[in-house]
NUPABA-104927 format. One line per field, with one value per residue (C-alpha): y, z, x. Coordinates in Angstrom, 3 decimals, decimal comma, m for minus. Example, Ala and Ser with C-alpha at 12.3 -4.5 7.8 and 13.67 -1.06 7.14 Angstrom:
<sites>
Y	(m4,500|m1,060)
Z	(7,800|7,140)
X	(12,300|13,670)
</sites>
This chain:
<sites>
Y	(m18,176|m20,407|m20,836|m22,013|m18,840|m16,696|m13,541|m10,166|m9,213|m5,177|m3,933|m1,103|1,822|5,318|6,675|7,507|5,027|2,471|3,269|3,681|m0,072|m1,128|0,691|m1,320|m4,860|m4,546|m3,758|m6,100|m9,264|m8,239|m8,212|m11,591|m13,428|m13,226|m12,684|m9,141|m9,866|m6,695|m6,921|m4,285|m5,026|m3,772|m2,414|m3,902|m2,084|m1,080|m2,622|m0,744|m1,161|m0,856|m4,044|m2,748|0,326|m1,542|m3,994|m1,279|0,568|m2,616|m2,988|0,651|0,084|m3,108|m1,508|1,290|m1,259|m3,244|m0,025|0,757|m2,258|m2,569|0,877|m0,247|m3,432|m1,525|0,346|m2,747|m4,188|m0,922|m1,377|m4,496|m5,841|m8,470|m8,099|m9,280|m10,736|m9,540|m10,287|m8,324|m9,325|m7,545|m7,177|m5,686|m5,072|m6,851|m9,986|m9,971|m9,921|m12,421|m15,065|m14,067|m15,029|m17,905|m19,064|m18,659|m20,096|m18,148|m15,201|m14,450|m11,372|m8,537|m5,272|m2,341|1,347|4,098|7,157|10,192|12,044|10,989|7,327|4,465|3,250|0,423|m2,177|m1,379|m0,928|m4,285|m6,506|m5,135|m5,215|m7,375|m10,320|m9,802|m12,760|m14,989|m14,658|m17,061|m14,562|m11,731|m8,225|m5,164|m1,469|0,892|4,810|6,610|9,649|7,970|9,336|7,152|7,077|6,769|3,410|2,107|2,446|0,193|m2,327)
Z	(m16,095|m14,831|m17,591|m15,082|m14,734|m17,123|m17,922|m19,408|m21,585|m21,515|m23,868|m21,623|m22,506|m20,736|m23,078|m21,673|m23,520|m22,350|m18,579|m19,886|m21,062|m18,070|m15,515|m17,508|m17,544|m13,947|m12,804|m15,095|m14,266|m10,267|m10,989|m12,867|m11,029|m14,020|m13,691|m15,190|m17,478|m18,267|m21,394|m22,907|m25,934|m26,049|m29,937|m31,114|m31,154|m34,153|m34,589|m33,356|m34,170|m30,692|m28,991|m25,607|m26,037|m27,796|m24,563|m22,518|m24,570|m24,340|m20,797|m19,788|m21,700|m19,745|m16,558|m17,878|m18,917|m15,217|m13,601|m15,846|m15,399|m11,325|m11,362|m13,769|m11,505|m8,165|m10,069|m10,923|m7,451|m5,527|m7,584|m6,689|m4,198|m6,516|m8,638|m11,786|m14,109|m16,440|m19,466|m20,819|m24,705|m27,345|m30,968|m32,715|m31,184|m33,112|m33,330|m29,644|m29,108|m30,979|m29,857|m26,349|m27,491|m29,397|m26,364|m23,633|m23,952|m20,671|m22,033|m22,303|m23,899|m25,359|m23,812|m25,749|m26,365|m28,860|m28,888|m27,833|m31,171|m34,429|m35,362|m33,127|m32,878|m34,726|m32,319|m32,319|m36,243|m36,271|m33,961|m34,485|m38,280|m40,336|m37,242|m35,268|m37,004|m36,491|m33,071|m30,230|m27,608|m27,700|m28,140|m25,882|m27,213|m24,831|m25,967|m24,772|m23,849|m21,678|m17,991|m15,205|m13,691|m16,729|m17,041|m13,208|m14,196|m17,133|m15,639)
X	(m10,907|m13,927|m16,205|m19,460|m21,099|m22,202|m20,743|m20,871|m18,196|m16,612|m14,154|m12,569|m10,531|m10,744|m13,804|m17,141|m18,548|m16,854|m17,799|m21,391|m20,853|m19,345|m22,333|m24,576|m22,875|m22,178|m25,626|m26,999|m24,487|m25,817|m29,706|m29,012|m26,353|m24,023|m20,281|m18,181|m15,512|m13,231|m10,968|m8,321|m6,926|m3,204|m2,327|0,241|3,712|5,571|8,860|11,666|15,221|16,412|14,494|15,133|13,497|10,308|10,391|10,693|7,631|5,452|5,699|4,820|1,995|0,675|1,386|m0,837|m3,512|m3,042|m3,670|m6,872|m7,541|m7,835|m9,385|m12,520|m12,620|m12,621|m15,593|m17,616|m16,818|m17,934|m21,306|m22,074|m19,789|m18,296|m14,981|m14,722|m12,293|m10,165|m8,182|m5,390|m4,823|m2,367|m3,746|m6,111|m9,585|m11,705|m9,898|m9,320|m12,718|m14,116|m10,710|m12,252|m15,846|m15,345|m12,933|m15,065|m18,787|m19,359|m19,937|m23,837|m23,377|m20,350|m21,861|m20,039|m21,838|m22,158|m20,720|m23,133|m22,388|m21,006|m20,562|m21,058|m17,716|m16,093|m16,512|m20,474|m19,797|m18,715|m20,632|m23,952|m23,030|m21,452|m20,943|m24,350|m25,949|m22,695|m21,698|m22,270|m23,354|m25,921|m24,647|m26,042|m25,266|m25,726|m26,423|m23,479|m25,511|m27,965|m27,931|m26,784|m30,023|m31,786|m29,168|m30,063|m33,631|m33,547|m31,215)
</sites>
């Protein structure tokens, strides 16, 4: 990944709050010339006796993640008519994230969002917690039951 323009970092998964994140980020990286990166985070698998059947689990799940993947980047690229990139990393969440932040001094900011109801999310728990004064990018939280127009208006 080219680390010359900057870029807005989404964690995606198939929540709404993750495609409020990703609206955001992409009409955001468009108004200011930035760059979308899309990560997914792959949980580790639990060791199984039979190490065929663990391969066999591990890659159906990163041909799920490719395919939610390409469909989230489709989205971003029917926004704004540019595709972005995306990484595809297996751990835990939030040590993915910040090897992907630290990593990449591209990144001008980790856009995540809240949940509508209930707690934020432990990703926004997190980042805008216990690491918001540490990190090397900014962090944007976007309120997961803000309206999509509501979103355009403020991007």
């Amino acid at each position: 990944m080219s680390e010359a323009a900057d870029s807005f970092l989404v964690v995606v998964d198939d929540t709404a709050e993750s495609s409020k994140a990703l609206r955001f980020a992409a009409l955001r990286a468009q108004h200011t010339g930035a760059q979308v990166v899309l990560l997914h985070v792959l949980k580790p698998t639990q060791f199984l006796q039979w190490g065929s059947v663990q391969k066999e689990m591990e890659a159906e799940a990163e041909d799920t993640a490719r395919a939610l993947l390409a469909g989230k980047a489709a989205e971003v690229e029917a926004m704004t008519g540019i595709r972005p990139t995306f990484r595809l990393m297996r751990g835990k969440p939030v040590e993915a994230v910040l090897e992907l932040l630290t990593g990449d001094r591209s990144i001008r900011a980790l856009v995540l969002a809240a949940a509508a109801k209930g707690k934020p999310g432990p990703l926004v728990d997190f980042f805008a917690g216990e690491r918001a004064g540490t990190l090397p990018c900014m962090v944007m939280i976007v309120p997961g039951g803000i309206s999509d127009s509501d979103l355009d208006r403020l991007t």
